[in-house]
N, C-alpha and C positions, 0 to 999 in steps of 0.2 A: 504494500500500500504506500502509497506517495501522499508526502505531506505538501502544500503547495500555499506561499502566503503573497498576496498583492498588497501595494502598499503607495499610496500619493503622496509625496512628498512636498512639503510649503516650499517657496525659495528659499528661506534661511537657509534649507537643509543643503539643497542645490550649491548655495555662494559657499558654505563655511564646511559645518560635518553631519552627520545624520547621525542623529541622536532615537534610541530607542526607547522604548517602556518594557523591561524584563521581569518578567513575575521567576524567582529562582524556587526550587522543592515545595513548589504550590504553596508558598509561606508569605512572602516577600515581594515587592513591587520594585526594580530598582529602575534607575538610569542609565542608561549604558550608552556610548563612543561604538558605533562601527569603527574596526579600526585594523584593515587587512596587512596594517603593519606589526603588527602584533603578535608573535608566537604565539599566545596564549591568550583565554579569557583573563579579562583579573577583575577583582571585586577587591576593595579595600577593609582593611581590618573591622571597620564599624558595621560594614555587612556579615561576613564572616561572624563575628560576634553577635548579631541578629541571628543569623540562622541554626549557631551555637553549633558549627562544625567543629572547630577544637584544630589546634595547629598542631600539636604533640607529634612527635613521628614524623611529619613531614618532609618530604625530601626535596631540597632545598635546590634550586634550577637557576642559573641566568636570565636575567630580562635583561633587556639594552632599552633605555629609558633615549630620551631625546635629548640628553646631560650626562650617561654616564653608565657603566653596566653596576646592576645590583643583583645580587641574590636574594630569593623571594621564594618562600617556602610554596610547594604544589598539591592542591589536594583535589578530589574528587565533589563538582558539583553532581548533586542527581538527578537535577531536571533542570533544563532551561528552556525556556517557554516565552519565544519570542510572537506576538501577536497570535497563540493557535500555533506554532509548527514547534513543537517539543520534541529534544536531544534528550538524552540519559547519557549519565556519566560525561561529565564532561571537564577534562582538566580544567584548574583554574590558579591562575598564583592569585598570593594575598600578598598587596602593599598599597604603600598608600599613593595618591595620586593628587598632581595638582590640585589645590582648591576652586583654581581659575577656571577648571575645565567645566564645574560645576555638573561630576556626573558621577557614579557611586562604581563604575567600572567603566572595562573596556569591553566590548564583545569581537576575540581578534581570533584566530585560526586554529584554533582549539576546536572551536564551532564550525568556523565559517567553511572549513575543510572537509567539512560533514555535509556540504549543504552545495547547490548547484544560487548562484550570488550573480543575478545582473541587475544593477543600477543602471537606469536607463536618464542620464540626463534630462536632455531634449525634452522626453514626456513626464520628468520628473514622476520617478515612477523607481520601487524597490521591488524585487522578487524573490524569493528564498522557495528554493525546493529540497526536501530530502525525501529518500526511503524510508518508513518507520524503522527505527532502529532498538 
C-alpha cells in the first residue's frame, strides 16, 4: 500500500524554507525545517524530553551543523507523521538548534530517504510518497 500526501505551499515557503506541522508517537505536535541537507531527523532536547525517550545508551553520531561538526546522540523515533503519510522507526539525533530558526526540529534524510520528495516550485506544491512500511 502506498502512502501519498499533496500539499500547497504559501510563498513564504517558496522565497525562504518549508516549514512542517509533525505530530511525533501520536503524542506531540512539532515544527519541523525540510531540510534535504540533513543526515538525519533531529528534534531538540525539549522534544525529546516531551516524548520522554531517554538518551541513556545512545550512540552518539556526527552532525555537520552550518558552524561546525558536533556529536549528537541517535535514537529511535517510532512514528513520524507528516500531514497523514506515517514512517516507523525513524532515526533521529537530539541537539539543540538555533533559536532563530524558530522550529523544534529538522525533518532531513533519515525520513526523506524513505519517501519519493518533489517540490514543485512553479505550482508551489509538496508531495511525499512512501510504501507502508
Amino acid at each position: 500500500m502506498t502512502q501519498k500526501i499533496h500539499l500547497s505551499l504559501p510563498q513564504w515557503a517558496i522565497d525562504n524554507v518549508v516549514l512542517l506541522n509533525v505530530r511525533l508517537n501520536d503524542r506531540i505536535m512539532v515544527r519541523m525545517m525540510l531540510d534535504t541537507g540533513a543526515k538525519y531527523t533531529i528534534i531538540t532536547p525539549d522534544v525529546d524530553r516531551q516524548l520522554n525517550l531517554g538518551l541513556q545508551g545512545a550512540r552518539q553520531v556526527p552532525v555537520t551543523t552550518a558552524t561546525r561538526l558536533e556529536m549528537a546522540p541517535l535514537i529511535l523515533v517510532d512514528q513520524v507523521d507528516v500531514y497523514g503519510l506515517v514512517l516507523k522507526q525513524v532515526e533521529t539525533a537530539v541537539m539543540d538548534l538555533p533559536v532563530a530558526l524558530g522550529v523544534d526540529g529538522l525533518l532531513g534524510m533519515s525520513f526523506l530517504k524513505r519517501c519519493r520528495l518533489v517540490l514543485d516550485t512553479p505550482k508551489q506544491a509538496l508531495e511525499l510518497e512512501t510504501d507502508v512500511d
